[in-house]
C-alpha positions as CSV (number, residue, x, y, z in Angstrom):
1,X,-15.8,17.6,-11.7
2,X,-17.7,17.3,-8.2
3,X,-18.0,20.2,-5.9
4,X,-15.9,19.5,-2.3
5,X,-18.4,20.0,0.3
6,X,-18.2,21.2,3.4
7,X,-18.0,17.7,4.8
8,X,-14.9,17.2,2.7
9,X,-13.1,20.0,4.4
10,X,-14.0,18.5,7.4
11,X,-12.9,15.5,6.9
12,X,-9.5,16.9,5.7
13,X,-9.0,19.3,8.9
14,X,-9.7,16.7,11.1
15,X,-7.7,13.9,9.2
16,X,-5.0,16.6,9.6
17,X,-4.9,17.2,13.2
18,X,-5.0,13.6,14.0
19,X,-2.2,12.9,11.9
20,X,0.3,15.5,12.7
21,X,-0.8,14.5,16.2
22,X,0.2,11.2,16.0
23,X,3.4,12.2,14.2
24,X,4.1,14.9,16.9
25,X,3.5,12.0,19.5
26,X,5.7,9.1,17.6
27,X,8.4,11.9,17.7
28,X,8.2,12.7,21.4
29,X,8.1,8.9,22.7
30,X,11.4,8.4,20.4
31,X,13.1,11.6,21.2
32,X,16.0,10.1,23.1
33,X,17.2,7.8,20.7
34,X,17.3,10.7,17.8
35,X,19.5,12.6,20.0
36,X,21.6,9.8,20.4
37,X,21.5,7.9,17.2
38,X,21.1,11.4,15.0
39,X,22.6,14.6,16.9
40,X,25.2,15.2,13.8
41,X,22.5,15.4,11.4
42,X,21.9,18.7,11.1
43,X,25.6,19.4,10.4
44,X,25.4,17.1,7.4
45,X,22.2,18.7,5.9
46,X,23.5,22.3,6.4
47,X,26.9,21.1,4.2
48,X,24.6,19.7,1.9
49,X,23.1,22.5,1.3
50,X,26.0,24.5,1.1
51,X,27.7,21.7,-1.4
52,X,24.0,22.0,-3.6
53,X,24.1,25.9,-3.4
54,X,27.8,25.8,-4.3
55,X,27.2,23.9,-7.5
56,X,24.3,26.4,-8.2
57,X,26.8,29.5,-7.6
58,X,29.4,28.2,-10.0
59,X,27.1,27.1,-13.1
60,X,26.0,30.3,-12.9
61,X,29.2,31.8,-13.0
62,X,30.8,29.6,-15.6
């Protein structure tokens, strides 16, 4: 197996910043429309998460 150079880890950082930059900017410019289209969603992760917890709660009980 090859060594990673430091090139490599360069590569990665920067391949890293750029991307969650451009994911942090996609987000931004479509802000608006998540509010509007996807303000509930929260609520339906957080009882999903209950639900999923709740069926881990009672296998372990039963």
């Amino acid at each position: 197996m090859e060594n990673i150079t430091t090139g490599h880890w360069i590569f990665a950082g920067l391949f890293f910043i750029v991307f969650f930059g451009y994911l942090l900017w996609g987000y931004r410019k479509d802000l608006k429309m998540h509010r509007l289209y996807y303000g509930n969603a929260v609520y339906v992760a957080v009882a999903i998460i209950v639900i999923l917890f709740g069926f881990y709660v009672f296998k372990r009980v039963l």
